[in-house]
C-alpha positions in Angstrom: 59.9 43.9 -11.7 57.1 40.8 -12.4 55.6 41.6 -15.4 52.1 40.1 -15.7 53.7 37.1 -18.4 55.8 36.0 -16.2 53.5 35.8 -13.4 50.8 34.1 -15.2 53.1 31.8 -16.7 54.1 30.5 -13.1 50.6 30.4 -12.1 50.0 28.2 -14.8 52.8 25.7 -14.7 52.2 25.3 -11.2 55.6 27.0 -10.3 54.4 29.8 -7.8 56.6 29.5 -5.5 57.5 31.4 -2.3 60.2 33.6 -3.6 58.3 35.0 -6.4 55.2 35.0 -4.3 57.6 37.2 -2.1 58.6 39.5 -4.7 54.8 39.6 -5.7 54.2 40.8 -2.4 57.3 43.5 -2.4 56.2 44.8 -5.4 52.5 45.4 -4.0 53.7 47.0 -0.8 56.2 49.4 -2.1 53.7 51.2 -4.2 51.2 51.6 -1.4 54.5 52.8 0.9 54.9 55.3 -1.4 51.8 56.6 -2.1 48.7 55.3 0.2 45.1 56.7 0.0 44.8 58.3 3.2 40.9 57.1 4.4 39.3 58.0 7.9 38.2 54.3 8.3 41.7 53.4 8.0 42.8 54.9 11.2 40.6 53.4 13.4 40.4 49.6 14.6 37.1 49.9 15.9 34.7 47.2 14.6 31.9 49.2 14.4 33.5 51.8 12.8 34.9 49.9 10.3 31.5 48.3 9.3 30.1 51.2 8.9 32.8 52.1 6.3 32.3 48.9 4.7 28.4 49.0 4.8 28.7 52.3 3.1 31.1 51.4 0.6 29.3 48.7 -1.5 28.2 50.5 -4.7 29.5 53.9 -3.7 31.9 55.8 -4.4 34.7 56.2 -1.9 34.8 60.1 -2.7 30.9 60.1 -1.6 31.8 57.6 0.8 34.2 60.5 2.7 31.7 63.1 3.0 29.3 61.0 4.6 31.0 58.6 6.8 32.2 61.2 9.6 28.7 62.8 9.5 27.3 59.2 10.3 29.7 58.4 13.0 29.1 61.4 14.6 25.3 61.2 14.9 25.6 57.2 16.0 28.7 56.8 17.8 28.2 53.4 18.9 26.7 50.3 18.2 24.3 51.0 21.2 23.2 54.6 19.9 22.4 53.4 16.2 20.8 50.5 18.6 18.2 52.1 20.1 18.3 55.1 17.2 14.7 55.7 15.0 15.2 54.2 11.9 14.0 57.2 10.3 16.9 59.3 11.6 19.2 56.7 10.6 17.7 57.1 7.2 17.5 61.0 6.9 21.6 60.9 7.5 21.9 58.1 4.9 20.6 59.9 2.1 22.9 60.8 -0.6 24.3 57.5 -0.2 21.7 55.5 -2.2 20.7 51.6 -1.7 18.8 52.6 1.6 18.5 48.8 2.2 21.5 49.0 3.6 20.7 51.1 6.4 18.1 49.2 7.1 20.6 46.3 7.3 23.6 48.0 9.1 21.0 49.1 12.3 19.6 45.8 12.0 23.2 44.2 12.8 23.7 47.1 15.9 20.8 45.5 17.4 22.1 42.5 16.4 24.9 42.6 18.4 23.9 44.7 21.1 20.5 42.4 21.9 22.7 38.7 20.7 26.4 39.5 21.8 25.6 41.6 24.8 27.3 44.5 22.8 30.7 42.9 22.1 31.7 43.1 19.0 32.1 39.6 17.5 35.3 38.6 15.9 35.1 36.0 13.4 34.2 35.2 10.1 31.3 33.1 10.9 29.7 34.9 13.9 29.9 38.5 11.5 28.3 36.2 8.7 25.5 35.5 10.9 24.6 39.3 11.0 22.0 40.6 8.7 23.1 41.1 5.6 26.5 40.5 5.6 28.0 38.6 3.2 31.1 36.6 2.7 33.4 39.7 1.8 31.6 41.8 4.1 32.5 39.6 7.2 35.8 38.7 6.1 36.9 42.7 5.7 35.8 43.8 8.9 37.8 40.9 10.6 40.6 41.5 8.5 40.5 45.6 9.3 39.2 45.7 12.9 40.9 42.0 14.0 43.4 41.1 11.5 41.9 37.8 10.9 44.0 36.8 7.6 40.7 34.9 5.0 41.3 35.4 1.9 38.6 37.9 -0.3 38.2 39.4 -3.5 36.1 43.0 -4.0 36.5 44.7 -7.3 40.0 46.4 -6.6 41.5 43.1 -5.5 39.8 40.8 -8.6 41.5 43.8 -10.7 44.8 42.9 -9.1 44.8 39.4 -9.6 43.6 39.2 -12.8 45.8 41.6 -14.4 48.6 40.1 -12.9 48.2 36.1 -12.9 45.5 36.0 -15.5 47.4 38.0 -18.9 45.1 37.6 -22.3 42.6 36.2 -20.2 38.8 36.8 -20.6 35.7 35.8 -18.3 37.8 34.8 -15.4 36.2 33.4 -12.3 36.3 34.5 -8.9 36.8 30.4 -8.1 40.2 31.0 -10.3 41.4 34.2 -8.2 40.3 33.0 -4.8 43.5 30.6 -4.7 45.8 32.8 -5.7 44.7 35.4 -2.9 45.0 32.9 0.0 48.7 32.1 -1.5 49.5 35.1 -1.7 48.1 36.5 1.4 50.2 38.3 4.0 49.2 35.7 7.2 51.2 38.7 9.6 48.9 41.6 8.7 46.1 41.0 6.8 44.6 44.4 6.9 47.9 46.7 5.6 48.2 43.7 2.4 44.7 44.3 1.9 44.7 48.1 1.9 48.0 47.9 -0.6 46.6 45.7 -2.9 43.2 47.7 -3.0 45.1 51.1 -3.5 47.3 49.2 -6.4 44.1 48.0 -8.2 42.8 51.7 -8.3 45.8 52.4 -10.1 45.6 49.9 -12.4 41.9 51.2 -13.2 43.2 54.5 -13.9 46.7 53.8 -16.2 45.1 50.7 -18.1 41.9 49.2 -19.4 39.9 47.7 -15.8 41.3 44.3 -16.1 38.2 44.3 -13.5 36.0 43.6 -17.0 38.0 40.5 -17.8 36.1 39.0 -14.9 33.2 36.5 -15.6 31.3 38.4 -12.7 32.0 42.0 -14.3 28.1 43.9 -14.5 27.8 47.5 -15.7 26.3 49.8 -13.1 23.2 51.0 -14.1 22.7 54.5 -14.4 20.9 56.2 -11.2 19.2 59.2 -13.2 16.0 58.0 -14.5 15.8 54.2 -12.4 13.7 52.6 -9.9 16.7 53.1 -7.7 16.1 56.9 -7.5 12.3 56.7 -7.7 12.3 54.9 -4.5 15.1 57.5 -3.0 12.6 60.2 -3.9 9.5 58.4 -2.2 11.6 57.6 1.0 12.8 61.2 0.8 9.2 62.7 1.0 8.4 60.3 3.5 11.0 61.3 5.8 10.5 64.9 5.4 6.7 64.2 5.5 5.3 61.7 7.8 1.7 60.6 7.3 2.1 61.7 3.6 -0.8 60.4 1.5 -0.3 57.8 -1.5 -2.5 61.1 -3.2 0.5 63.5 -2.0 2.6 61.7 -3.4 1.6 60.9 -6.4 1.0 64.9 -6.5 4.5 65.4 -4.9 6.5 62.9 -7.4 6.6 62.8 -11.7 6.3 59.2 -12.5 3.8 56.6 -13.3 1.1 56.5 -11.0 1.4 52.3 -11.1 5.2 52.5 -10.5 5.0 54.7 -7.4 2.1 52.6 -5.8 4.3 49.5 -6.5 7.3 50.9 -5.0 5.0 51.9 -1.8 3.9 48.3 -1.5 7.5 47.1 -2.2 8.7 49.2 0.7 6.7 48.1 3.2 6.9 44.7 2.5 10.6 45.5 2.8 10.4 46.8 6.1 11.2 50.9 5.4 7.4 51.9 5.8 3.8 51.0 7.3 0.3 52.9 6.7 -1.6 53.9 9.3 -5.1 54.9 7.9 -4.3 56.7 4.3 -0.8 58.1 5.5 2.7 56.3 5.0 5.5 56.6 7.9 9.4 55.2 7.8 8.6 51.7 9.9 9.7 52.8 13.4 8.0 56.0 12.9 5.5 56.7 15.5 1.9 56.9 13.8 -1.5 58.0 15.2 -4.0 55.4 15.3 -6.5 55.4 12.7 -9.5 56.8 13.8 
């Protein structure tokens, strides 16, 4: 077996070649033969489907990720029902999920494509990078899972990969570094199954050694939700939802924080695009509101 010396001493020399790229490869694949994570978004081909997956799994935990993902598809089937769906419903199903921005973004690219490609999904990198809010990864996985478009990407599982293997006694290595070494090393024949095997292989490495993952010049700690803005904001969204036309007053009443971070997070929020006022009350965006009177 490659042991990550040897492989980092190749990198470095400049004598990766295609046999030990091979065995690189071998190695990677017959762990995830033996033991794959079995995921719901991994049986499907569906574009849509498979954004939603990877909408939802930025910042959240695949376990969290599970419970929620089923329940989603089965209130927006389509691209044309989360289309034409009330933002507010698409938000009451999100919660629990956290970042609600990105609901905001993932119905935004439904209409996207459903108003701008006539509904069909589209297929490459750079049309699904015109989408809102989808970024490089972003449009590169879901060609790579729904259409087996073979662009190299890194997410954290894959950086973990890479650096542990091609990067030993390393520190603040840059995703410019890895990048190379994942489009050599990528499988050109089917894209999504190498990506899945070396994802599933960098959750093992998390778990049997130190997260390489923090050798990375890009590595952040997650801030903690409990006590943060983040969770302020799900609570004020949350009253919204299940009361629209709720006061600044109500909420204030409703919510234990500073008074001046609440109104701040209100105003924040609709400049965002999650609420509007009508007179004194506060409704999710596409909510319909009476008219002040």
């Amino acid at each position: 077996m490659l042991t990550p010396a040897e492989l980092t001493r190749h990198h470095e020399t400049g004598n990766l070649n295609q046999p030990i790229i091979g065995a690189f490869r071998s190695m990677i694949l017959a762990y995830y033969h033996e033991i794959a994570r079995s995921m719901p978004w991994r049986e499907t081909r569906d574009p849509y489907a498979v954004l939603v997956s990877e909408i939802m799994l930025q910042q959240t935990q695949v376990e969290r990720v599970r419970l929620k993902y089923g329940e989603f598809l089965a209130h927006f089937p389509t691209l044309a029902t989360l289309s034409s769906a009330p933002l507010s419903d698409v938000l009451k199903v999100w919660q629990g999920l956290g970042y609600n921005r990105r609901a905001i973004y993932l119905k935004r690219c439904a209409e996207d494509i459903v108003t701008r490609y006539d509904g069909i999904f589209p297929a490459t990198v750079q049309e699904l990078q015109t989408l809102p809010g989808i970024g490089p990864y972003t449009a590169r996985a879901v060609a790579a899972f729904a259409f087996d478009v073979a662009e190299p990407l890194i997410e954290t599982n894959v950086r973990a990969v890479y650096i542990h293997f091609f990067f030993h006694g390393h520190d603040k290595v840059s995703d410019r570094d890895i990048m190379p070494l994942v489009a050599a090393t990528l499988d050109q024949t089917n894209p999504r199954e190498w990506y899945y095997a070396v994802m599933d292989y960098g959750t093992m490495l998390k778990q049997r050694h130190p997260n390489p993952g923090k050798r990375s010049s890009h590595h952040t700690r997650q801030s903690s939700f409990e006590g943060s803005n983040r969770q302020l904001r799900s609570r004020i969204l949350r009253q919204i939802i299940a009361q629209p036309g709720i006061t600044v007053k109500q909420l204030l009443s409703a919510i234990p924080a500073e008074q001046e971070m609440i109104r701040a997070n209100i105003e924040a929020m609709q400049r965002e695009g999650f609420l509007i006022k009508k007179g004194r009350g506060y409704w999710i965006s596409d909510e319909t509101a009476p008219a002040h009177t």
